[in-house]
N, C-alpha and C positions, 0 to 999 in steps of 0.2 A: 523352541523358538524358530519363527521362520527365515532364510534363508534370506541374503541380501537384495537376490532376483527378485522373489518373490514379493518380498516389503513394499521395492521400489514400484514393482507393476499396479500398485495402491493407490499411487499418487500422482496427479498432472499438473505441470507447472503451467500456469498461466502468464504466458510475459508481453509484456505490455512494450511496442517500440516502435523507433521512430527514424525511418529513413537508415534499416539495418540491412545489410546481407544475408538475408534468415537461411541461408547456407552454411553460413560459416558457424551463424552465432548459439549453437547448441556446445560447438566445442567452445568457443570464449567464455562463455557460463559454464561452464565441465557439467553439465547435465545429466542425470545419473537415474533420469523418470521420461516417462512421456508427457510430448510437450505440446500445448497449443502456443503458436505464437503471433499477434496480431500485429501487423505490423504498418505503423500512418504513413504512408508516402506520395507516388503521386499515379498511379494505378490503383486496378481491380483483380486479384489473380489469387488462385492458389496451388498450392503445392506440397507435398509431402517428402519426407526419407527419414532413412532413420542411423539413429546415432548411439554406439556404445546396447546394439538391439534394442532401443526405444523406438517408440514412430513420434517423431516429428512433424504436426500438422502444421502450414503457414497459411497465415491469411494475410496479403496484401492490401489495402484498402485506400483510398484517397478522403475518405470522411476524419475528421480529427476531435481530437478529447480521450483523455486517457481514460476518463469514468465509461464511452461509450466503448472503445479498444477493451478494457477490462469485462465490460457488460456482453460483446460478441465472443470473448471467449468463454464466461461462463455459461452459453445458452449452448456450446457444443460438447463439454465436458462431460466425459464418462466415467469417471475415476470415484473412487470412492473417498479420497482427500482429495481439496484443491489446493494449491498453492500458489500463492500470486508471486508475480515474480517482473526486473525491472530487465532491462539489455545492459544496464551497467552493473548487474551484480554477480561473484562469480561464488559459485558453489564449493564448499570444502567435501574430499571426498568421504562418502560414508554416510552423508548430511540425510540421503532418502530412509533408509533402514533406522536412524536416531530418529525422525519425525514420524514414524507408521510404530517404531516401539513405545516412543513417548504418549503416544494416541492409545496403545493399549494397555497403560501401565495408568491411564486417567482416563478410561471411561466417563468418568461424570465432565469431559469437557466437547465440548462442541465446535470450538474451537481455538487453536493455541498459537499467541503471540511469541515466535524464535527470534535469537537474538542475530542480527546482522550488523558487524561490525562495520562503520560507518565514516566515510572520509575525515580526515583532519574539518574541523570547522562545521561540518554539518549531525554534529552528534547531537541526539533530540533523546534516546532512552538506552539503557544495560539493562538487563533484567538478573540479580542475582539470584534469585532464589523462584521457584514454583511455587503460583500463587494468585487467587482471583481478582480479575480487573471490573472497575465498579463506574459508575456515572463521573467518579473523581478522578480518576487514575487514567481513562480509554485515548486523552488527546494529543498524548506527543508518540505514537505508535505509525509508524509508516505501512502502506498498503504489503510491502513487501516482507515485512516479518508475519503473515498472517495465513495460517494453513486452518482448512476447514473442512470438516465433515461435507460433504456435495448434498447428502440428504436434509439435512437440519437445514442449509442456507436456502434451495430450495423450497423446504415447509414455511420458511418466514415470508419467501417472496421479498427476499433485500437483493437492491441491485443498487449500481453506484450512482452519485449524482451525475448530472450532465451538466451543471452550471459551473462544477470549481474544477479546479486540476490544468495542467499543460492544455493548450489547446481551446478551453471553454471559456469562459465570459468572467469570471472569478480565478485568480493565480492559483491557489492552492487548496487543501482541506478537501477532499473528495475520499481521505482516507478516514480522518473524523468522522466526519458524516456516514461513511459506511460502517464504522461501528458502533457510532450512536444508535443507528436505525438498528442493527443487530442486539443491543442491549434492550432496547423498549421493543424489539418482539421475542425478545424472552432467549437469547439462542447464551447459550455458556460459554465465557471468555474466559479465558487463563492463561498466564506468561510463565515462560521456561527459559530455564538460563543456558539454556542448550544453542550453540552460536553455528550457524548453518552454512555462513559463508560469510564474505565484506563486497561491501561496496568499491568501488573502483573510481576514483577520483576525475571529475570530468565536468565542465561546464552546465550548471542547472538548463535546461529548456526551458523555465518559467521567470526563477529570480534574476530580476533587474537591478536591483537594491533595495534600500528602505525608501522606499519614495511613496510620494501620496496615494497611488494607487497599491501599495502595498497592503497601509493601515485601514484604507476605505475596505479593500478586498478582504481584510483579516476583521474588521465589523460587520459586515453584511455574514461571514460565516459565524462568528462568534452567535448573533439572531438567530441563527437555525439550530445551532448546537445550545444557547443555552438560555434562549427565551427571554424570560425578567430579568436573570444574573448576568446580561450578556455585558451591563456597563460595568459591573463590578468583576468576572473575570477581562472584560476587559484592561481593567485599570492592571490586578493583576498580574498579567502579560507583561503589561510595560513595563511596572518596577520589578518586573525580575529580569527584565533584557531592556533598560533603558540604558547601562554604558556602553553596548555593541550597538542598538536600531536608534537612538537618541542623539545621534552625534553630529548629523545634518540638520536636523529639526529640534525646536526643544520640545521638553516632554510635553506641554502643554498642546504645542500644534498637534502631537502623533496621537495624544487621546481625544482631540477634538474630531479628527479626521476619524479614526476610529468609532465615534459615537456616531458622525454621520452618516456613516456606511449601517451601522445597526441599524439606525431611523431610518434610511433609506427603502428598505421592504415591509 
């Protein structure tokens, strides 16, 4: 078996942020890989150093959108896993060596969704068991539990959207969307119960509330992700979270708004 060093030098984390100290923030995420980190602010600059003998690459940027921040660090990544990664999540130790053994103990996956335990209120998936994720299963996964083979992501030619996520023209779903696109060009998903690190509680960038442009913005993704079925997982959605997003509007307005955002593209 190889050696902790050695695992971790496997894998880059990709972190995605916004108006950070990217000095500081390799220890606040206890970082245990080499890191690209792009970072939205109000400059053009970069910078490296390294952390715990990692090298730490920074890219400063004044452009905004987390699908394009994520899109500039995939096109300089060298590693042979990538892992995406957020500025509010913090790493448990040992987390690089369990994701480079887990990757050789599954060969047949291309790439595996870890579990990052997730603030009070914003839990979307657990994954208990090892196991393959399918066209049904891929949409409550966040960008951030998602580590991938560098070669396989590359042969599909998947890169993230530029319309949804922080920052773009659409609130959210840029994580969807980039595994949808990964399932329809063939690349192998798989979730492991294996938990990497948690999230760290802190005010969304994007969520406003359930408000009109919520459910518009959550119809127009549903259209991309699921085509014909988009009014029937629509509806869906709502009866399974209509007494948390229902409580301002009644259910009838949040699926109207809904359908409209689908019909709208």
């Amino acid at each position: 078996m190889k050696n902790e060093q050695q695992e971790s030098t496997r894998i880059q984390i990709l972190v995605s942020a916004v108006d950070q100290n990217t000095e500081t923030l390799a220890a606040q995420m206890n970082l245990e890989t080499d890191a690209l980190i792009v970072n939205q602010c109000h400059e053009n600059a970069y910078s490296e150093y390294e952390y715990k003998n990692h090298r730490v690459c920074c890219y400063d940027s004044d452009a905004r959108g987390v699908g394009l921040s994520r899109n500039t660090a995939m096109l300089y990544a060298t590693s042979e896993l990538i892992l995406f990664g957020d500025e509010d999540i913090r790493y448990r130790a040992g987390y690089a060596q369990d994701i480079a053994e887990e990757f050789d103990r599954h060969p047949e996956a291309d790439m595996i969704l870890f579990n990052i335990r997730q603030s009070e209120g914003r839990e979307t998936y657990h994954n208990r068991a090892f196991g393959r994720i399918r066209w049904y299963n891929y949409g409550r996964y966040p960008a951030y539990s998602i580590c991938v083979r560098t070669r396989k992501l590359r042969e599909a030619n998947v890169m993230f959207s530029l319309l949804f996520g922080g920052g773009a023209q659409y609130s959210n779903g840029e994580d969807s969307l980039f595994l949808h696109e990964c399932l329809e060009k063939g690349i192998h998903i798989y979730r492991s119960p294996i938990e990497i690190g948690y999230e760290i509680a802190r005010r969304s960038t994007w969520f406003e509330g359930y408000t009109e442009k919520f459910f518009m913005d959550r119809g127009v993704l549903y259209h991309f992700l699921y085509g014909r079925m988009a009014y029937l997982f629509g509806l869906r959605f709502l009866l399974k979270h209509r007494s948390t997003m229902c409580r301002k509007m009644s259910f009838g307005k949040c699926y109207e708004l809904m359908k409209k955002g689908i019909r709208s593209v």
